[in-house]
N, C-alpha and C positions, 0 to 999 in steps of 0.2 A: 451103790444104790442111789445114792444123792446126786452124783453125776447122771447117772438115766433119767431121773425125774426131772433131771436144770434141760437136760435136750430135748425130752420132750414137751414140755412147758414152752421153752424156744420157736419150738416147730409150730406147734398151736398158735401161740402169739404171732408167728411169720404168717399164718394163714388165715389171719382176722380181717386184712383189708382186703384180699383175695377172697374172702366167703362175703365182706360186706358190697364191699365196692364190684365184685362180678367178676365175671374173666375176660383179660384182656385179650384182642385179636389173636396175639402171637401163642398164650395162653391156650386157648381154644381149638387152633392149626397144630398143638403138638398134642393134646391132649386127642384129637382124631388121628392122631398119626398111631399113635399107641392102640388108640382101637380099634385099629386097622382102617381106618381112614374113615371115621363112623363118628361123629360128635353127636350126642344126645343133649339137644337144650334143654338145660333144667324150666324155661319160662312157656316149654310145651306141655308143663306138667296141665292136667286135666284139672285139676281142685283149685287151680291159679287159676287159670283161663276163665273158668266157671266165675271167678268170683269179680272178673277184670271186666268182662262181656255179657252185656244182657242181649243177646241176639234173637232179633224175632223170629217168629217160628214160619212164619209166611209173610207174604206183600201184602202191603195197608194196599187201603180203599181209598186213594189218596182220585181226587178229578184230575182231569186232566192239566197238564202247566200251559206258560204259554211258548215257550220256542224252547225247540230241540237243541241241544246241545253237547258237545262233548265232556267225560269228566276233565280233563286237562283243560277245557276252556272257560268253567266256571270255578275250581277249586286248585290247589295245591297242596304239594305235599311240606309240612311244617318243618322237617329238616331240611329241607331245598331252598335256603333263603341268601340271600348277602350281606354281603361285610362291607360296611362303608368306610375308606380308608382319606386321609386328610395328610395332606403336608407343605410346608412352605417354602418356597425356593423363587428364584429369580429368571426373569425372560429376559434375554439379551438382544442385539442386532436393532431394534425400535430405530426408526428416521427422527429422532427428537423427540417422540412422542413416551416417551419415558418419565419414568418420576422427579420431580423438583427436589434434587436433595434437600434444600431449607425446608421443604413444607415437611417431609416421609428423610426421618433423618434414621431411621434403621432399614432402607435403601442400602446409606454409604456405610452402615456397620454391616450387615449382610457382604458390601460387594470386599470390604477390607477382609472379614472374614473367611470369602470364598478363597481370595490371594493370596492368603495367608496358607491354607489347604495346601495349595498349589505348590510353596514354595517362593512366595513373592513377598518382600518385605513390604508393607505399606506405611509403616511408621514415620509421622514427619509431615508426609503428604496431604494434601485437601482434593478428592473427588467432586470432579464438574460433568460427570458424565450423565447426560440426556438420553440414552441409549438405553437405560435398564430399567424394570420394574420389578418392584417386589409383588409374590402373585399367592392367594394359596389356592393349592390343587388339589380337587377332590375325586373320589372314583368312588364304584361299587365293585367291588369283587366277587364273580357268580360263585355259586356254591359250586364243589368238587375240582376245582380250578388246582392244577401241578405247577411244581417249580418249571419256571422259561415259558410260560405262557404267558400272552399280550392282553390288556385290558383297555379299554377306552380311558381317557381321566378328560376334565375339565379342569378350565384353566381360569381365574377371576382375580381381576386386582384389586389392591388393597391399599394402595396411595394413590396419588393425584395424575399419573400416566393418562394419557386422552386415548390412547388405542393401543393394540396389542400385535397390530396388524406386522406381520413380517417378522415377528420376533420369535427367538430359537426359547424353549426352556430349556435347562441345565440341570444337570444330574438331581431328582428331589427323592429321599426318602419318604414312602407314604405310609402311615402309619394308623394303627387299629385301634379300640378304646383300649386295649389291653395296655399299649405303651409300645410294644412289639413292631417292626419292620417286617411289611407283607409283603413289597411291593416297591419299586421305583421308577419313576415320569422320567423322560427326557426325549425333547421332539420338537419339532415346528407345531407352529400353532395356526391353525385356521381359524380366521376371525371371517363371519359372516358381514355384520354392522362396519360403516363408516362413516370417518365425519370430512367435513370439507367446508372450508373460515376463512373468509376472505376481511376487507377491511372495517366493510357495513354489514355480514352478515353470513352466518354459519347455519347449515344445515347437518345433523347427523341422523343417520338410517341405520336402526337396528341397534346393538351393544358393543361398539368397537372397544370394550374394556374388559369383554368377556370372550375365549373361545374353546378349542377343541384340539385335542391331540388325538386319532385315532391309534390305536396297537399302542399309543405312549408308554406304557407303562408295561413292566415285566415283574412278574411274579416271582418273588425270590422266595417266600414260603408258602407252603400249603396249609392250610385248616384241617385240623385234624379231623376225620370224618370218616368213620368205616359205614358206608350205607349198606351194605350188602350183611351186614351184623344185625340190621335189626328186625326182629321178629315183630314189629306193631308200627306202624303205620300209618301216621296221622294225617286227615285231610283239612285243611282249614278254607272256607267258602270264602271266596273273595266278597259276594254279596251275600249277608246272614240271608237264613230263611229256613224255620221250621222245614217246609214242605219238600224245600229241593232239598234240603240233609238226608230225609226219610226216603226220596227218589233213589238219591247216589245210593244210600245203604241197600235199599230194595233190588238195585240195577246190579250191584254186584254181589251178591246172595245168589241171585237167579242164573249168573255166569259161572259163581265158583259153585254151587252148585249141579251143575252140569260137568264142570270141567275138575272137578276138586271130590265132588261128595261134598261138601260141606260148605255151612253160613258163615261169611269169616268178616261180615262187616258190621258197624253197632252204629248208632247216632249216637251223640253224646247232646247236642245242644245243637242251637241254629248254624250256627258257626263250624262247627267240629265230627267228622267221623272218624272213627279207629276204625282199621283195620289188621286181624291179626296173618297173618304169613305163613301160607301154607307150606308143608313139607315138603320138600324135595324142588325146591327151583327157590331159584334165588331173585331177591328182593327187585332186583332193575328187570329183571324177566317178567315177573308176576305186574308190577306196576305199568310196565308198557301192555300189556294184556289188558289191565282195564282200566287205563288212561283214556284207549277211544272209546269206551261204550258212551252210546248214547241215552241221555237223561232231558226229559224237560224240567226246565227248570222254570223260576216262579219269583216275582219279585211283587213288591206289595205296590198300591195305588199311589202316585204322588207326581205335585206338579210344582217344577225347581222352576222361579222367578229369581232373574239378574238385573233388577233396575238399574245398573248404572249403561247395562248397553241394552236393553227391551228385549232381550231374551226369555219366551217360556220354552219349556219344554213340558209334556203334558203324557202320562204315563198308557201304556195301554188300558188299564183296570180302572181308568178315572171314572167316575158317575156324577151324573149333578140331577141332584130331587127336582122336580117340576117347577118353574119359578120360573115369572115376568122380570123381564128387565130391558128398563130405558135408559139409554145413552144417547148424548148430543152434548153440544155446545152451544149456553143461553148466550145470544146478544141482543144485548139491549143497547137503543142510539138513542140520545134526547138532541132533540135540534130547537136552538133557539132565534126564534124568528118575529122579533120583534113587528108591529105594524104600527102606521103610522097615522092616526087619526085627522081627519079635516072637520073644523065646526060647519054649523047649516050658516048659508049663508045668510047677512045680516042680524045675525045672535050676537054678534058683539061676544063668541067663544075665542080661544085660544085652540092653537094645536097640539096635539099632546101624541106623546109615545103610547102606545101600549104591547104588553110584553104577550107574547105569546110560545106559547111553549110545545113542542112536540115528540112526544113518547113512545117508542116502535121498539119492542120485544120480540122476536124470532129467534126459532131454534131449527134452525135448514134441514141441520143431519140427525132429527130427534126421530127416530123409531122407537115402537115396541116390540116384542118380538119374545115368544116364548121356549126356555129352553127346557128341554127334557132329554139328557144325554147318556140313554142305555150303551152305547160303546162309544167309542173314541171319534170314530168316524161322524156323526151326528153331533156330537160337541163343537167338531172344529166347525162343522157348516153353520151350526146356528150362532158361533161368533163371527164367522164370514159376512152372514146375512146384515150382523148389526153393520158392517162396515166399518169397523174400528183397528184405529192403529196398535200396533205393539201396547204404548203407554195406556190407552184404553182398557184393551184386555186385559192387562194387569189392574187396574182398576175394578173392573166387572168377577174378575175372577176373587180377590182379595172380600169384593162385596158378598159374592157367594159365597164365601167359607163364612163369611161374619154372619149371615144369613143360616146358616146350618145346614148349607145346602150340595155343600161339595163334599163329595162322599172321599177325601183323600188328603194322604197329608200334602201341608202348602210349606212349602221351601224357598224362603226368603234367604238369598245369596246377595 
């Protein structure tokens, strides 16, 4: 009796992280095999779903946005992201343009290390070689990527090397915040930048310190990822916005509706829509389905200023309240022009200096000019009109927000 009760207490306990933690793919493949190939997700349950989706009953009254767009071009999906992978290794072959071992003295433990790998004793010896850099190499890893698949990596030094140009990289381990090897670099490297030093004077163009390994890098493991497992479906908007969130859920309600029976999209926030996964097709199916529907989307009012190069950029939805404004450049010139007096004659006077002074205040390019800027288009003319450079309009514009007069946000970069 005591032995029945120890097995199944056993069996119970075996099935705590299996009922907490879910079932796993292989799990769920045998558990339809048994059913005769029929898996019933417990996360279809109705009383869950109900409690997970507040899905509206109809399409808002939302105006219209301002440019039409695809869902795949303004959102994605939140498990479709990458892995940024890091690792350190050395570029060989360099025409002398390689590291100073005095200066980057883990170069020559690096290069002793690598020969050591090898089979080459280095004990004893002193490294003079000009030829290598120490580099570290970074990649992103796309999501769903298999083992023996090629990824791009970038290449960037880390000692005192002048260029990168011609040099091989050698076998680098790239590696994930986990600790874990994803991935390994090894390739010629393409350097765009170059420098050229002569006795009195050097010119360099672009980042000869920095370059590119295309396919570099080969995938030795996969990210664990079953996409086709999940019944819910997160979108995250590249650019928040109430409005387009309430679009995308509206836009795909109205398709799976037709095509489904049913509303299977929610907002959650600016940022976020769920979607739950209808039966009977699978997750890559259904998302390429309404990946292309079209949605206008909608972004808010604002004008990004770049002082350091006189860059605006000035949004569609900008407005500016009605309001005069004068610009110009005051010059003012004082000229001194002394005169030189003669006495009358026989006055028995002296001659004398007198000073004379003269004051000329103009402002050549001073207009007034009033703006009132119901769309985008009438904005830019009536800063056209004033004739003002880049650094101006930055000025006029910065006046107008201090003013209360610019209906947008001002983004100072």
């Amino acid at each position: 009796m005591m032995r029945g009760l120890t097995l199944i207490l056993a069996a119970v306990l075996g099935l705590q992280p299996a009922l907490a933690d879910g079932l796993t793919p292989k799990a769920k493949r045998e558990l339809a095999a048994k059913n005769g190939g029929v898996y019933n997700d417990p996360e279809y349950d109705p009383a869950t779903t109900s409690r997970m989706f507040r899905v509206s009953t109809g399409p808002s009254s939302l105006p219209p946005g301002q440019v039409a767009s695809r869902i795949k071009d303004i959102a994605q999906l939140q498990s479709s992201r990458d892995n940024q992978l890091v690792g350190y290794g050395l570029v060989i072959g360099l025409a002398g343009s390689g590291d100073s071992l005095r200066n980057s003295p883990f170069t020559e433990q690096s290069i002793r290390a690598m020969l050591e790998n090898l089979g080459i004793a280095t004990e004893g010896g002193s490294a003079r070689a000009k030829n290598v850099a120490a580099v570290i190499v970074t990649a992103n890893m796309p999501p769903y990527v298999q083992s023996g698949a090629r990824i791009d990596i970038d290449v960037s030094s880390m000692g005192d090397a002048t260029s990168l140009s011609g040099g091989t990289l050698i076998m680098t381990p790239l590696k994930a915040a986990d600790g874990e090897i994803y991935a390994v670099g090894q390739g010629s490297v393409i350097v765009s930048g170059f420098t050229a030093q002569g006795q009195a004077e050097q010119l360099t163009q672009g980042v000869p310190t920095a370059g590119r390994v295309p396919n570099g890098a080969i995938v030795e493991r996969a990210v664990q990822a079953e996409f086709d497992d999940q019944a819910i479906l997160t979108l995250q908007l590249r650019n928040p916005d109430f409005s387009t969130a309430i679009r995308i859920a509206d836009a795909i309600n109205d398709y799976t509706g037709q095509r489904f029976g049913m509303r299977v999209a929610a907002e959650r926030d600016s940022r976020t829509v769920q979607i739950r996964r209808p039966k009977g097709v699978s997750a890559a199916r259904f998302y390429a389905e309404i990946e292309n529907l079209v949605v206008e989307s909608d972004t808010p009012a604002r004008v990004v200023i770049d002082e350091r190069t006189g860059t605006i950029v000035i949004g569609n939805d900008v407005k500016i309240s009605r309001v005069a404004i004068s610009h110009g450049t005051l010059t003012v010139r004082i000229t001194e022009a002394p005169r030189v007096v003669q006495p009358e004659p026989f006055s028995k006077g002296e001659t004398a200096i007198e000073p004379f002074t003269a004051i000329d205040a103009s402002r050549p390019d001073a207009r007034v000019a009033v703006l009132d800027g119901p769309d985008l288009q009438t904005l830019v003319s009536g800063l056209n009109r004033l004739g003002v450079k880049p650094d101006g309009i930055i000025a006029i514009l910065q006046g107008i927000k201090s003013a209360g007069a610019l209906q947008a946000d001002l983004v100072l970069q």
